[in-house]
C-alpha positions in Angstrom: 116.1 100.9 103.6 112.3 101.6 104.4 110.5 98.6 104.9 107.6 100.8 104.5 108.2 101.9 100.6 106.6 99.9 97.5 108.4 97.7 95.9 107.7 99.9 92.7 109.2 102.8 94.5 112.4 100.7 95.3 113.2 100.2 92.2 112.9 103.3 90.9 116.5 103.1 89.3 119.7 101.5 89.4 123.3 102.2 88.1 124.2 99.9 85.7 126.1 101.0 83.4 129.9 101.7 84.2 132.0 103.3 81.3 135.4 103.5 81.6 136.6 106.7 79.7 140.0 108.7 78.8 142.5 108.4 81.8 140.4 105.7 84.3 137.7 108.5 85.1 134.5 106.6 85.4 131.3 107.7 84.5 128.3 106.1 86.2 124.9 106.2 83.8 122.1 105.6 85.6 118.9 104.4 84.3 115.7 103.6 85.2 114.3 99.6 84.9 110.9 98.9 83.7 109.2 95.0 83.6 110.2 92.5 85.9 110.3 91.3 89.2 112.1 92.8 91.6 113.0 92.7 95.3 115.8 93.6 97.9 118.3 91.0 98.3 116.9 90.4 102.2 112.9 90.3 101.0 113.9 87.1 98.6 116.9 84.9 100.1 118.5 86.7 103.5 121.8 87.2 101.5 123.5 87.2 97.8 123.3 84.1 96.0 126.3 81.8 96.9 127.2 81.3 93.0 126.9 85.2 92.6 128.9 86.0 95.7 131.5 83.5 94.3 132.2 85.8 91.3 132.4 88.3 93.5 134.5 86.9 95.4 136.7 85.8 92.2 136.8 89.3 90.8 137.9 90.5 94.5 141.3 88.2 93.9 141.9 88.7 90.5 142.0 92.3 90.9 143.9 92.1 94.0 146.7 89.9 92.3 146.9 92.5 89.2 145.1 89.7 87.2 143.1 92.3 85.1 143.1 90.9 81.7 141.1 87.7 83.6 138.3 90.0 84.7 137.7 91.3 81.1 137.6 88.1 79.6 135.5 86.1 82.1 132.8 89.5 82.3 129.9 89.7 80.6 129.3 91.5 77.2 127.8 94.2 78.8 131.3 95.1 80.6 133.8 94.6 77.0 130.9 96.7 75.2 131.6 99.3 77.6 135.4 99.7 77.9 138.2 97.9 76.1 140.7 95.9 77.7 142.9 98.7 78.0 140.4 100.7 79.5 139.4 98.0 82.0 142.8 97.1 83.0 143.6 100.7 83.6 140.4 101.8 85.7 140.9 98.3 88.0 144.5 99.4 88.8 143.8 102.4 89.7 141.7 101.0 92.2 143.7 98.5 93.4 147.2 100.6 93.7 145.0 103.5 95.5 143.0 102.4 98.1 144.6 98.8 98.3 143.4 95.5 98.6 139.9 94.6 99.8 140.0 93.8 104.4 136.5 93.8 104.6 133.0 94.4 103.3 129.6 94.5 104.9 126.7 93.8 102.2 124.8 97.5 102.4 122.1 96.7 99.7 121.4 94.3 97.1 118.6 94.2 94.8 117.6 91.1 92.0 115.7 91.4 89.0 114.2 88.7 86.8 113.2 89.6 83.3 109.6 88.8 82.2 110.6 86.7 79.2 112.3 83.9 80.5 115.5 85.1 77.9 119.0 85.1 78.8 119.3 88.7 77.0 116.6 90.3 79.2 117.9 88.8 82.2 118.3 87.9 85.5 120.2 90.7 87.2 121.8 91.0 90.5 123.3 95.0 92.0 125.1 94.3 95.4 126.7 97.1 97.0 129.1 96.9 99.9 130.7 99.6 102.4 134.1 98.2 101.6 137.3 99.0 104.2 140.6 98.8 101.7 144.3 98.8 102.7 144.5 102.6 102.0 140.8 103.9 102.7 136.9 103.3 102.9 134.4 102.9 100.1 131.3 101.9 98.4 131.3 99.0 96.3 128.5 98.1 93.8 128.8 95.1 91.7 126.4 94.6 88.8 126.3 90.9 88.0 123.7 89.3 84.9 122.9 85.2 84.5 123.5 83.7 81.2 123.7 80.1 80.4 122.9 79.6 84.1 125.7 81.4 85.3 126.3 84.5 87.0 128.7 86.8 84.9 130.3 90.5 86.0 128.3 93.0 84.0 129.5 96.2 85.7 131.3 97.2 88.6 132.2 100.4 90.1 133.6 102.0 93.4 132.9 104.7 95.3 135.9 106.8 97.7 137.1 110.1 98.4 140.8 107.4 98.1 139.9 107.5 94.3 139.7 111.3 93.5 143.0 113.3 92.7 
């Protein structure tokens, strides 16, 4: 990333919004942010959160032991707005029966945003993406995670490799 380039420039726009649609095809909607602070992972702390990289982390298992259903119920409202359980279940297997289980990941970018209002709806957001090496293939993980009630919940996450097209 350009050290050189604005912070206003930076954060242009981020994808956010992950909707899971007929047969696990995901569409990515991207839109831009307005208000707020915001900053590069690196600029603010020198590496995720360790409560935020814990969900991560617990996500990471869950789906790699099938345990889809627990993903939907512990994500934010953000993530059941956009897909149903169904839907969710369906677009995480897909994932996990094509390109495998997660071997490693290498943080690639991350970027925080704290809303302006101090409000739990307006947020305290968190997009981490990954170059992420799978049991079957290489990808791009982005996880979009939101604080509410002072915790870290999985608003949106979506992936990124030649492993998932067919």
């Amino acid at each position: 990333m350009d050290r050189d380039m604005t912070l206003a420039a930076r954060c242009v726009a981020m994808c956010l919004v992950v909707r899971v649609v007929m047969r696990g095809v995901i569409i990515v909607c991207c839109f831009a942010l307005s208000g707020g602070a915001a900053c590069t992972i690196d600029e603010r702390r020198g590496g995720v959160p360790a409560e935020a990289q814990a969900v991560i982390d617990r996500v990471t298992e869950e789906v790699a032991a099938g345990r889809f259903e627990s993903v939907y119920e512990e994500a934010a409202e953000e993530w059941r707005r956009a897909a149903t359980p169904e839907q969710s279940r369906d677009a995480l297997r897909q994932v996990r029966d094509r390109l495998g289980k997660v071997v490693s990941r290498t943080l690639h970018a991350g970027r925080e945003r704290e809303g302006t209002s101090g409000d739990d709806s307006t947020g305290h957001t968190l997009t981490i993406s990954y170059q992420t090496t799978f049991e079957r293939g290489i990808g791009t993980e982005t996880f979009a995670l939101v604080k509410r009630g002072g915790r870290w919940l999985l608003a949106r996450y979506f992936v990124s490799s030649d492993g998932l097209k067919q």
